[in-house]
SEKOLRO-63628 format. One record per residue (C-alpha): residue in three letters; chain; y, x, z. Coordinates in Angstrom, 1 decimal, m for minus. Layout:
<sites>
   type   mol    north     east       up
    ala     A        Y        X        Z
...
</sites>
This chain:
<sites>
   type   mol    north     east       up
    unk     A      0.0      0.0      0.0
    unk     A      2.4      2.6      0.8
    unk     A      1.1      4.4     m2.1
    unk     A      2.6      1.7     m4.3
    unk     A      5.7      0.9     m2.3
    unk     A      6.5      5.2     m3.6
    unk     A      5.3      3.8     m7.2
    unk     A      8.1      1.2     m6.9
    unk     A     10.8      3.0     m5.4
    unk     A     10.2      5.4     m8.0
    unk     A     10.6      3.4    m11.1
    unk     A     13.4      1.6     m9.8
    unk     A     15.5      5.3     m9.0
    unk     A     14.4      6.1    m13.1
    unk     A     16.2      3.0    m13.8
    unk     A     19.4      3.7    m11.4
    unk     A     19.8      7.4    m12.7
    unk     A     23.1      7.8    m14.8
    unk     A     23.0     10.6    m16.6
    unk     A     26.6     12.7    m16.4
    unk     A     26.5     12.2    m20.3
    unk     A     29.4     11.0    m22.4
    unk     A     27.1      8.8    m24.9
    unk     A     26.1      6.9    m21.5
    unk     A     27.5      3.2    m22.1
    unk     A     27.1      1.3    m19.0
    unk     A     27.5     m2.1    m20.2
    unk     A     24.7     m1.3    m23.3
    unk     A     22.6      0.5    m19.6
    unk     A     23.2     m2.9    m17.7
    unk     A     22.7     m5.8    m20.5
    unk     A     21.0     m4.5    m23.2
    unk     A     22.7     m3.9    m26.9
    unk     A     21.5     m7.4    m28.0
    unk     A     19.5    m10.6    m26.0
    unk     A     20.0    m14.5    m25.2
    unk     A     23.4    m14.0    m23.3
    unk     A     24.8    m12.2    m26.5
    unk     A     23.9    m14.6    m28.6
    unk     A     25.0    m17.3    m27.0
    unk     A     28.3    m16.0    m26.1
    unk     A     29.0    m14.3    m29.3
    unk     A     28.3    m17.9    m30.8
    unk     A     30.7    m20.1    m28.9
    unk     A     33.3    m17.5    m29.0
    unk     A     32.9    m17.4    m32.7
    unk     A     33.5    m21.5    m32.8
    unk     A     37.8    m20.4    m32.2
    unk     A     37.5    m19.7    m35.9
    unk     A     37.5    m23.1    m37.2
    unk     A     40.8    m24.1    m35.8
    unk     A     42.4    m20.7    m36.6
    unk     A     41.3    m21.8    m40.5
    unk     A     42.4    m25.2    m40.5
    unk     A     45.8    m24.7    m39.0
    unk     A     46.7    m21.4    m41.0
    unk     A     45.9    m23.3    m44.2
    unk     A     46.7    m26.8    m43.6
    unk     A     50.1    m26.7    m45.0
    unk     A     48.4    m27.1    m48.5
    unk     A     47.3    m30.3    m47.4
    unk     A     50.2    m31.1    m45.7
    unk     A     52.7    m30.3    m48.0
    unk     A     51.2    m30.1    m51.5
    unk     A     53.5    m30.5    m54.5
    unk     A     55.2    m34.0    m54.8
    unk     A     55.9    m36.0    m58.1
    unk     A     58.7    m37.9    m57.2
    unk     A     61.9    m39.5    m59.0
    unk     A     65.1    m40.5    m58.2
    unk     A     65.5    m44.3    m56.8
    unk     A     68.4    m45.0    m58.6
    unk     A     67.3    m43.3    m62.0
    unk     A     63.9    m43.3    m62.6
    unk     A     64.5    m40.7    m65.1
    unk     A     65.8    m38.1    m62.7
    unk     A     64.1    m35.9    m60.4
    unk     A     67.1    m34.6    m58.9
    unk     A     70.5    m36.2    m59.6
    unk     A     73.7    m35.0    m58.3
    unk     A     74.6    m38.8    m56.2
    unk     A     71.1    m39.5    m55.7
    unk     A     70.5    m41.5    m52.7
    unk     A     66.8    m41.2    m52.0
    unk     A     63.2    m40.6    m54.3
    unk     A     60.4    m42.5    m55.3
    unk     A     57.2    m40.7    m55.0
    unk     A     53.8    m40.6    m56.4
    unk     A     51.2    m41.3    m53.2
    unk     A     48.0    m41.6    m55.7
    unk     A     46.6    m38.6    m54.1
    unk     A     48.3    m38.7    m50.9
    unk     A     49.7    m41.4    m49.2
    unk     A     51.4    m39.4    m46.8
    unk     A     52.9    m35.8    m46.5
    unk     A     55.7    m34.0    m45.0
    unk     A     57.3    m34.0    m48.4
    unk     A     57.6    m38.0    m48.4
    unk     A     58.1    m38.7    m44.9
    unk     A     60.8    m36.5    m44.7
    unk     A     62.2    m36.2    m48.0
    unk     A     61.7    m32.2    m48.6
    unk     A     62.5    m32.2    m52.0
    unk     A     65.5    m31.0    m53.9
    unk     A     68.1    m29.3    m51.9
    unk     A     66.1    m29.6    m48.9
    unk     A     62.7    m28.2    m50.8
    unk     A     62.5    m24.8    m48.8
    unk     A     62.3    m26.2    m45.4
    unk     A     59.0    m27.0    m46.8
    unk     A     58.5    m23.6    m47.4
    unk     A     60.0    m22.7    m44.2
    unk     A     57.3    m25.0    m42.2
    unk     A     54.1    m22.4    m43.7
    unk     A     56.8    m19.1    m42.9
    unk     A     57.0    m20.2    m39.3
    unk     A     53.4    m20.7    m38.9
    unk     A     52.8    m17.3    m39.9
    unk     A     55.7    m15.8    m37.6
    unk     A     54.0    m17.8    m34.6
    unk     A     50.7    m16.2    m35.4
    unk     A     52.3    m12.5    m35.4
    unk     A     54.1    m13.3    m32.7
    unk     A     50.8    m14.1    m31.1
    unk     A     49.2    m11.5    m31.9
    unk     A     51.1     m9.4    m30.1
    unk     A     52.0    m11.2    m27.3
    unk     A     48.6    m12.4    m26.9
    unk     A     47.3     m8.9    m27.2
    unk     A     49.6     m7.7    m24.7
    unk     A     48.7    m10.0    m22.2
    unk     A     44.5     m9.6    m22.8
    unk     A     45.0     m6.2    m22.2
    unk     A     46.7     m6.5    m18.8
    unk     A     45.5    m10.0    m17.7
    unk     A     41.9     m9.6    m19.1
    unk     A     40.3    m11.4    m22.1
    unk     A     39.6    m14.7    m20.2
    unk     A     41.9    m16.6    m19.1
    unk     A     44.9    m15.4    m21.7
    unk     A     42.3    m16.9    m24.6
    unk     A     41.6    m20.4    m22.2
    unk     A     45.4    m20.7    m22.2
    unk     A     45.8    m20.2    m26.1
    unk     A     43.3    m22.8    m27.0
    unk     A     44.7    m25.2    m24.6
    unk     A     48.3    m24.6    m26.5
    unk     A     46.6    m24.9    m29.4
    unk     A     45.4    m28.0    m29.0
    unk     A     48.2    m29.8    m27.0
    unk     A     51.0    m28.3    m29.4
    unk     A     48.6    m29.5    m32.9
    unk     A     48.2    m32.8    m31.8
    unk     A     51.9    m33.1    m30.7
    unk     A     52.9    m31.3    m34.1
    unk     A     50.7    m34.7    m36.0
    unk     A     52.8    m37.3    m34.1
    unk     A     56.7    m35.2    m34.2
    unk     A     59.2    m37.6    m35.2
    unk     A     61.3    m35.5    m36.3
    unk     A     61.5    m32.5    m38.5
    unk     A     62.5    m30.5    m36.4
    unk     A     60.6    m30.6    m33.1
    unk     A     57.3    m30.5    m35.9
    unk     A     58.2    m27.4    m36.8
    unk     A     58.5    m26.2    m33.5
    unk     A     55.2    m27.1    m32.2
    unk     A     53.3    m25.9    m35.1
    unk     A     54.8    m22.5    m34.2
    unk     A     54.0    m22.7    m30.6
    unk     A     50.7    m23.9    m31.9
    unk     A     50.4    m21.0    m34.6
    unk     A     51.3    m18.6    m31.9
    unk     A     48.8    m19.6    m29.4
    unk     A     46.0    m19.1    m32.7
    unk     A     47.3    m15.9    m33.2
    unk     A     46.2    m15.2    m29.6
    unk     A     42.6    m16.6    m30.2
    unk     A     41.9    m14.6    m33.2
    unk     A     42.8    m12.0    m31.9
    unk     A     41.0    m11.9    m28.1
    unk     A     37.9    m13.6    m29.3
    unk     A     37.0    m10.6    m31.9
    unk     A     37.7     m8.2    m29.1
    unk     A     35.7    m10.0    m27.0
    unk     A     32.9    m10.1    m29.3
    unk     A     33.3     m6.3    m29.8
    unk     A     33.1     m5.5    m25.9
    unk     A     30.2     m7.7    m24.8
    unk     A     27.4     m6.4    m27.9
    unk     A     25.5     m3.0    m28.2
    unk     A     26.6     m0.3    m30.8
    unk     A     23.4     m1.3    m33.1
    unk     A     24.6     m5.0    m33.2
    unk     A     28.1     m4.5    m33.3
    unk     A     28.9     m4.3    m37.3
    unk     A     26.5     m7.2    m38.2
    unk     A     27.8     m9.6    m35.4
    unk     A     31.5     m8.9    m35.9
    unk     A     31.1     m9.6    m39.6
    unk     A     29.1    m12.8    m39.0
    unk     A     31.8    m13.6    m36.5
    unk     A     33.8    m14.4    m39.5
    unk     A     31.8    m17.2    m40.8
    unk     A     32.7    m19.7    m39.2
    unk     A     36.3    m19.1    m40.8
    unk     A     34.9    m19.4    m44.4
    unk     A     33.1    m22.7    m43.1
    unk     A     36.7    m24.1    m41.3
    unk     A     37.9    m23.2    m44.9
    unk     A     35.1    m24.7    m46.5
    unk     A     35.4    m28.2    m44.6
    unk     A     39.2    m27.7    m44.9
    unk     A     39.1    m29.8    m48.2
    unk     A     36.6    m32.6    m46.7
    unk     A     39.0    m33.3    m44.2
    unk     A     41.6    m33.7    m46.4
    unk     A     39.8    m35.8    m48.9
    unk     A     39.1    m38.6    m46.7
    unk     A     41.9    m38.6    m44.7
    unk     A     45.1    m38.8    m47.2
    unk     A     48.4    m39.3    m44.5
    unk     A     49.1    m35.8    m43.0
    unk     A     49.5    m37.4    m39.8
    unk     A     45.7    m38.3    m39.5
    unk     A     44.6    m34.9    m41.1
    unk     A     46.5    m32.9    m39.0
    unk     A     45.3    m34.6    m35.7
    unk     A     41.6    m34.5    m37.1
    unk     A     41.7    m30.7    m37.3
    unk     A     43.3    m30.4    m34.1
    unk     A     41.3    m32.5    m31.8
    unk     A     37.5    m30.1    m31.8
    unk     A     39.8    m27.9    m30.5
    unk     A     39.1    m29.9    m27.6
    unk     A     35.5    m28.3    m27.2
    unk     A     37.0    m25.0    m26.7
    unk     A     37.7    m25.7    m23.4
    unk     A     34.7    m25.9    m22.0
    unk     A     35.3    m21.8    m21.9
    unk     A     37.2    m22.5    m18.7
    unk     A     33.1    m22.7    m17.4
    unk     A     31.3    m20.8    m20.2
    unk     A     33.1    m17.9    m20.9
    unk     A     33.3    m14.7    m18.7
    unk     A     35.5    m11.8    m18.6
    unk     A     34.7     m8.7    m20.4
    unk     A     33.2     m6.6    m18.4
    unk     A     34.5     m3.4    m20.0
    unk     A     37.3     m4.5    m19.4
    unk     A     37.0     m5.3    m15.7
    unk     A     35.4     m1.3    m15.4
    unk     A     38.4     m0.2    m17.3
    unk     A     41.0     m1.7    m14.8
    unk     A     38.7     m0.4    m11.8
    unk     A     37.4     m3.8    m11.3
    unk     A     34.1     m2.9     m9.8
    unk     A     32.9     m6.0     m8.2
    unk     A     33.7     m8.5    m10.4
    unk     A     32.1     m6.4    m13.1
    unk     A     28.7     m6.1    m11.3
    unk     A     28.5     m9.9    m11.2
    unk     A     28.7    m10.5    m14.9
    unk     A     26.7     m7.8    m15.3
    unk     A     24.0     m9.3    m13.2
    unk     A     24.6    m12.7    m14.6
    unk     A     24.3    m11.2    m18.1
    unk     A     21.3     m9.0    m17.4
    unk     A     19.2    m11.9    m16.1
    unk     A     19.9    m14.1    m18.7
    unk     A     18.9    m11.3    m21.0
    unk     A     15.6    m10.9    m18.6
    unk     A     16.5     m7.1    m17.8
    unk     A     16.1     m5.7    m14.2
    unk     A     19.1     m6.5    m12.1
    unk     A     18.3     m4.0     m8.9
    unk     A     19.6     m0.8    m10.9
    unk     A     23.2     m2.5    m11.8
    unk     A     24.8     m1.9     m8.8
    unk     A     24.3      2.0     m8.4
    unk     A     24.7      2.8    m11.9
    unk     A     27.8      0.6    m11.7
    unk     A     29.1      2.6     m8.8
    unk     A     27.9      6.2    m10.2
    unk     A     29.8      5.3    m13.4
    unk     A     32.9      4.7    m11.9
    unk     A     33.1      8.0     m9.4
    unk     A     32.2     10.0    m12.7
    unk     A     35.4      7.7    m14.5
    unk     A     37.5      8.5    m11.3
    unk     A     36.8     12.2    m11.2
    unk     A     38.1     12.4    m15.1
    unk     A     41.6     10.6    m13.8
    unk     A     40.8      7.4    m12.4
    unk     A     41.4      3.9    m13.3
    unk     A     42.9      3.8    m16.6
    unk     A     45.7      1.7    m18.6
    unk     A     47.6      1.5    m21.5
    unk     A     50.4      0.0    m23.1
    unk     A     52.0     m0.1    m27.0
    unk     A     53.6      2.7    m26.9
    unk     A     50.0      4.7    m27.1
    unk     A     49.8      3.3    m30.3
    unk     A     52.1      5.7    m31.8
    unk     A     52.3      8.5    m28.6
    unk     A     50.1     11.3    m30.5
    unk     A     49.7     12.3    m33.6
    unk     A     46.4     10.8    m33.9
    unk     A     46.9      7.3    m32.8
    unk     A     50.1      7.3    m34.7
    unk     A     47.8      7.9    m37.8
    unk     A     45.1      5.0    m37.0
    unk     A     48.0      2.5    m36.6
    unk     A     49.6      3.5    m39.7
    unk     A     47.0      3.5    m41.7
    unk     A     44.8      0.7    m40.6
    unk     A     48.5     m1.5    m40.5
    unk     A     49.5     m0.8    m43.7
    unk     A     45.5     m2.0    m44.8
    unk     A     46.2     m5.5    m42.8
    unk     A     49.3     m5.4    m44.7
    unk     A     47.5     m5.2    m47.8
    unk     A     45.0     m7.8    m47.1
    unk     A     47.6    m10.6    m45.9
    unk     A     49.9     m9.6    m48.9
    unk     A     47.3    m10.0    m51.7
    unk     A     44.9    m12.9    m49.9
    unk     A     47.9    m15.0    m49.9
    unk     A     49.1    m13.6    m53.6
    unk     A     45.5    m13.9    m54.6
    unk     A     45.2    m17.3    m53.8
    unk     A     47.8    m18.7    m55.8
    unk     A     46.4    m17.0    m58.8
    unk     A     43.7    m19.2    m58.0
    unk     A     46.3    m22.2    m57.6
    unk     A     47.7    m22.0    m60.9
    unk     A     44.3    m22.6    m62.5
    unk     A     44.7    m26.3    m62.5
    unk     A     42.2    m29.0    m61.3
    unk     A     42.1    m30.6    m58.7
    unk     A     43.2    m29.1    m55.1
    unk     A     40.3    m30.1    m53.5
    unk     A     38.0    m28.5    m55.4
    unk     A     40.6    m25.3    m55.8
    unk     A     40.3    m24.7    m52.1
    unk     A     36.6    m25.4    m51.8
    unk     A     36.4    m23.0    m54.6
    unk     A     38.3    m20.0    m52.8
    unk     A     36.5    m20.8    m49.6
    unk     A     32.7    m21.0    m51.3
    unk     A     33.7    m17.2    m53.1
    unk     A     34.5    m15.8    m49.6
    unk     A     30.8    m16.8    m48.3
    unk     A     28.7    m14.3    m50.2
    unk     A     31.4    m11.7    m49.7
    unk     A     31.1    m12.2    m46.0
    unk     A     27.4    m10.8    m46.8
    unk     A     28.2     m8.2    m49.2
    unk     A     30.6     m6.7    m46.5
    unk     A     27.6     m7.0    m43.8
    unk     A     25.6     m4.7    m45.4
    unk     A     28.2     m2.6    m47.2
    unk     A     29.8     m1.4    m43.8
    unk     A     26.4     m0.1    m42.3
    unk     A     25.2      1.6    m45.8
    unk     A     28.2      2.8    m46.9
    unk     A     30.1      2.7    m43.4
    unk     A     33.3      1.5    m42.6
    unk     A     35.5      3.9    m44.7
    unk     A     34.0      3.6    m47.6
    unk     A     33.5     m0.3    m47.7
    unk     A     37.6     m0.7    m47.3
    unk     A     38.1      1.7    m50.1
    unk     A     35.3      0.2    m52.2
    unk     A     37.2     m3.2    m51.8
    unk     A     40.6     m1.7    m51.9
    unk     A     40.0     m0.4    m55.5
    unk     A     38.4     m3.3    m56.8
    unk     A     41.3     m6.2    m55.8
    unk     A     44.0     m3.7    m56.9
    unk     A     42.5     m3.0    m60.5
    unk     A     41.3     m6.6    m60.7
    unk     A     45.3     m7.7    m60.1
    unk     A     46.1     m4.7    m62.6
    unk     A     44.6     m5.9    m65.7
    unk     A     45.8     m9.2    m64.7
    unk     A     48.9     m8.2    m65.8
    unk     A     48.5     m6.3    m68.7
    unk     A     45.6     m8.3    m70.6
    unk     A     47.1    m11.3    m72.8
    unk     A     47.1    m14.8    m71.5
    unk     A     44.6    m16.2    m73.9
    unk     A     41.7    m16.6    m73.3
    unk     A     42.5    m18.4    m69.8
    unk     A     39.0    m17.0    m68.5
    unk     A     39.6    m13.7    m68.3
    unk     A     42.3    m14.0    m66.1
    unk     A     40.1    m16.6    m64.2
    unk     A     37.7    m14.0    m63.5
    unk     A     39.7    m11.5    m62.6
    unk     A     41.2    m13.7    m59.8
    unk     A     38.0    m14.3    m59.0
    unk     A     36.8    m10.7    m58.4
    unk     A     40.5    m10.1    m56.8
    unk     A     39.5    m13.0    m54.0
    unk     A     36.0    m11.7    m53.9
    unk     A     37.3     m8.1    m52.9
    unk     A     39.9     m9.8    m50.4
    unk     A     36.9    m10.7    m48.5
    unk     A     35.3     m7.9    m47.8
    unk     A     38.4     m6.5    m46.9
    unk     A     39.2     m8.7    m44.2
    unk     A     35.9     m8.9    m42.2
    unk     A     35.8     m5.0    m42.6
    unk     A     39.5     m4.3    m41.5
    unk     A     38.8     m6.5    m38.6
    unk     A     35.5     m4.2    m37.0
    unk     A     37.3     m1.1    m38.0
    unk     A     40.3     m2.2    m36.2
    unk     A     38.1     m3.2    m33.3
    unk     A     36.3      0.2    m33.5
    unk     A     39.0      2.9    m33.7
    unk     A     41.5      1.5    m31.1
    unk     A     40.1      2.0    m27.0
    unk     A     39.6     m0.3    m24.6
    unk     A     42.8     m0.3    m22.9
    unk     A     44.4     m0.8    m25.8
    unk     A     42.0     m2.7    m28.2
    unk     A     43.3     m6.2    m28.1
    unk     A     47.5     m4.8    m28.2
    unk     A     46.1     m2.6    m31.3
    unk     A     44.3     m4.9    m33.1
    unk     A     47.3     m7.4    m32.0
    unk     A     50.0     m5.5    m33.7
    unk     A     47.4     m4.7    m36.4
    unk     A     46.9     m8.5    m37.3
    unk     A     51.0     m8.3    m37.3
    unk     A     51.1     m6.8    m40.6
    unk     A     48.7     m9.1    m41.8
    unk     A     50.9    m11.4    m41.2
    unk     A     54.0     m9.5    m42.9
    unk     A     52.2     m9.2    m45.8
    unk     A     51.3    m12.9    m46.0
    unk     A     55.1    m14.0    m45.5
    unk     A     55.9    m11.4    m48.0
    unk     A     53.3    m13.4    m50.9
    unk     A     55.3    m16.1    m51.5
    unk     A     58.4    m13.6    m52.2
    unk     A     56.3    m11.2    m54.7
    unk     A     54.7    m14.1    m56.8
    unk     A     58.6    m15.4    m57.1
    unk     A     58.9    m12.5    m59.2
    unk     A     57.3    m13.9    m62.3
    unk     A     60.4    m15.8    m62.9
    unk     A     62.0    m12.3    m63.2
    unk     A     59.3    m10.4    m65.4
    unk     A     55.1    m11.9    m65.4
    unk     A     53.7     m8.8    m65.2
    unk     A     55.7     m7.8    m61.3
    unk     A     53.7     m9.5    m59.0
    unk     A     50.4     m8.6    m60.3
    unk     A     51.7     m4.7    m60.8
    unk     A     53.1     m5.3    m56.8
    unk     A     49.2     m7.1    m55.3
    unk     A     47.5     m4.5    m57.3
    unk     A     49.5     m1.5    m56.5
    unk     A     49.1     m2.3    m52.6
    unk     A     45.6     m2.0    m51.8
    unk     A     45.1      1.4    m54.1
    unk     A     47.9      2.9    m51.6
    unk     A     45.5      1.2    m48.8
    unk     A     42.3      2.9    m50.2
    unk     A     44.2      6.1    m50.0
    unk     A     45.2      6.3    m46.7
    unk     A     41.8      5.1    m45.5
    unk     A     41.0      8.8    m46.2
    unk     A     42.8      9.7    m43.1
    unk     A     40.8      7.6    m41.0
    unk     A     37.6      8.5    m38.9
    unk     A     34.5      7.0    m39.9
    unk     A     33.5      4.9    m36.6
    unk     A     29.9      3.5    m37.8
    unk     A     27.3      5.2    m35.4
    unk     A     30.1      6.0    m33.0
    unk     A     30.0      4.6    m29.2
    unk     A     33.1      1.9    m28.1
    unk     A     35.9      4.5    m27.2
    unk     A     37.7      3.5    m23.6
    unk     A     39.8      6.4    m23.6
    unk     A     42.7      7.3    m25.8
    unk     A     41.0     10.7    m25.6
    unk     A     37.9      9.0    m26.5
    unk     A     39.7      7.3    m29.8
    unk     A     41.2     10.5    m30.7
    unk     A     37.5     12.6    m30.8
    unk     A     36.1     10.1    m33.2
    unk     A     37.0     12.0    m36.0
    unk     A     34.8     14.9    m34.2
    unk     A     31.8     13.9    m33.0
    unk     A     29.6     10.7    m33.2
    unk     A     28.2      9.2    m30.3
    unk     A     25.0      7.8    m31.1
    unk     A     22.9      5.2    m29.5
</sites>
């Protein structure tokens, strides 16, 4: 008996050993890289990515372009004493356009209502990101869904202009906050080996909020309705005020030791790992973290405080840049086409599906780098010889969009892990924060670019294929991250370019 009771004692110190090794990650140690708690975490997390669809792209839903004529000359669209419009509500009944008469001289508040939303969700991003990374990942995403939803809904019933576009930027803010946290949070919680395949899938559930985008809108033709139907599943995403935990890399980071252990122990069980070894190896980890300078915090400013960083935020901004810039670009290439809108939009979201795929296996044959190049080159030469090949046939030009849109998404799940991946923990969700910002930049900017047809037709695609070449380039100065343990550390970010912690 005491024989065995030695036995015991000594396969439970293997298990509570910590090796003084810098490959050693504790939360992989404690959970596992990939088991029932992942999964189930990593898939209710991913569910924030419907709303953040819906409401980034429901202004072509809500605002699509209006026939209309003047009341008191049915001939004119736009006379000089006209005292109100007639418009055509065959396809919709009811849109911001009509209800509040944004046509004319009042046509860019219309415009104005989509550059607002994209503001809020830069805004968001930052602010958002600030606030993960000194408040945890938690509660700061729990708040942003509730804003979400309680701004949407109040956005649907505004009665005036006005106070609609005001709560559709609070909402828009509060979804730049939830993309944002929720992607981190994905990339803290899995193991190194899992990491690229579930923070690509994580993006599906966008494609499918694109996808069903047009179903909503097709049987639900008064904005009003629409915009309350893709705000109220918002509603589920509470239930993360019981389901969801904090990261616990992030509660180690901050020196939160006990609250650590007991997701750790929560996570392990659910995973059926041993539990008994959590505790020690918890503790040994952090003495080892406090001997090398203690509990450890970041702000902004380490973005751009070394050389090094300075060159990851560049870079990898000026490749969200591109994205936004030549997504939003791209897809009204794919709007001129003609049709109808519903199947337009179903179109661009069914062409982002198998890209989601292609990029899933791309970034672990071919690695990070090399998958943002490949898809760099290919939209920018697609949107080249958009401009320079003649108009007729129509299908070339089709096709080219389609490739360009194609390339777009592998761009943006694959920005998105490499983000995730080269910026540390105490800084992760503030990098990939002001990250997303140029994202956003870039799709205010779209609009803007594509005006300059009207000056010369070959500008804006020289300008959306021009952009992500420059991109592919300075992905060159980038470290390649597949392979690489989850830096915590500035230090840690900056040595990714020299060694390769492998799991």
């Amino acid at each position: 008996m005491a024989s065995k009771e030695i036995e015991n004692k000594h396969q439970t110190d293997k298990f509570i050993e910590v090796k003084d090794d810098s490959n050693d990650d504790i939360i992989q140690r404690s959970i596992g890289p990939l088991g029932r708690w992942h999964i189930f975490m990593c898939v209710i997390i991913s569910f924030v990515k419907l709303p953040v669809a819906w409401l980034q792209l429901s202004i072509v839903f809500i605002a699509p372009p209006a026939t209309f004529t003047c009341i008191d000359n049915q001939t004119s669209q736009c006379a000089p004493n006209c005292t109100g419009h007639v418009f055509d509500r065959s396809v919709f009944t009811e849109t911001i356009i009509t209800e509040w008469d944004l046509v004319c001289g009042r046509a860019y508040l219309a415009n104005l209502a989509q550059t607002l939303t994209m503001l809020g969700i830069l805004i968001g991003n930052m602010l958002f990101g600030y606030l993960s990374d000194r408040l945890g990942r938690r509660n700061p995403l729990i708040c942003a869904v509730f804003l979400q939803v309680l701004c949407g809904m109040g956005a649907a019933v505004a009665p005036w202009f006005l106070l609609f576009l005001v709560l559709r930027f609070i909402a828009a803010l509060a979804t730049g906050g939830t993309m944002v946290m929720s992607f981190v949070l994905v990339m803290e919680i899995v193991g190194m080996k899992w990491r690229t395949t579930l923070g690509i899938l994580y993006q599906i559930p966008f494609n499918m909020g694109l996808l069903t985008l047009p179903l909503f809108a097709y049987f639900l033709r008064d904005w009003h309705h629409f915009h309350i139907a893709i705000c109220v599943p918002g509603i589920l995403l509470l239930s993360y005020y019981w389901l969801l935990p904090e990261s616990p890399r992030w509660l180690l980071t901050v020196g939160r030791k006990t609250a650590a252990i007991k997701v750790l122990h929560l996570a392990a069980s659910r995973n059926k790992r041993p539990t008994a070894p959590i505790k020690a190896n918890v503790e040994t980890y952090m003495e080892r973290k406090q001997l090398e300078g203690g509990k450890q915090s970041g702000n902004i400013l380490d973005l751009i405080r070394t050389p090094t960083m300075r060159s990851y935020t560049i870079c990898i901004g000026y490749n969200w840049f591109a994205c936004g810039l030549c997504f939003f670009g791209g897809a009204q290439y794919i709007g001129q086409l003609g049709g109808d809108i519903f199947v337009n939009v179903a179109l661009s979201a069914v062409m982002q599906i198998p890209s989601t795929f292609f990029s899933l296996w791309s970034v672990a044959a071919w690695g990070r780098k090399y998958t943002l190049v490949f898809s760099n080159v290919l939209s920018g030469v697609s949107c080249l010889l958009i401009g320079v090949i003649p108009p007729e046939p129509t299908w070339i030009r089709t096709v080219l969009s389609s490739v360009d849109m194609f390339a777009l998404a592998i761009s943006f799940p694959t920005v998105y892990l490499y983000s995730g991946e080269l910026f540390p923990t105490v800084v992760r969700n503030v990098g990939v924060g002001t990250s997303s910002m140029f994202a956003r930049v870039g799709s205010m900017a779209a609009p803007f670019i594509a005006g300059l047809v009207l000056v010369e037709e070959w500008l804006p695609p020289l300008v959306f294929g021009l952009a992500p070449l420059i991109a592919a380039l300075l992905c060159f100065k980038l470290p390649e991250t597949v392979g690489c343990r989850l830096p915590d550390t500035v230090e840690e970010a900056e040595a990714l370019g020299s060694k390769k912690d492998v799991q």
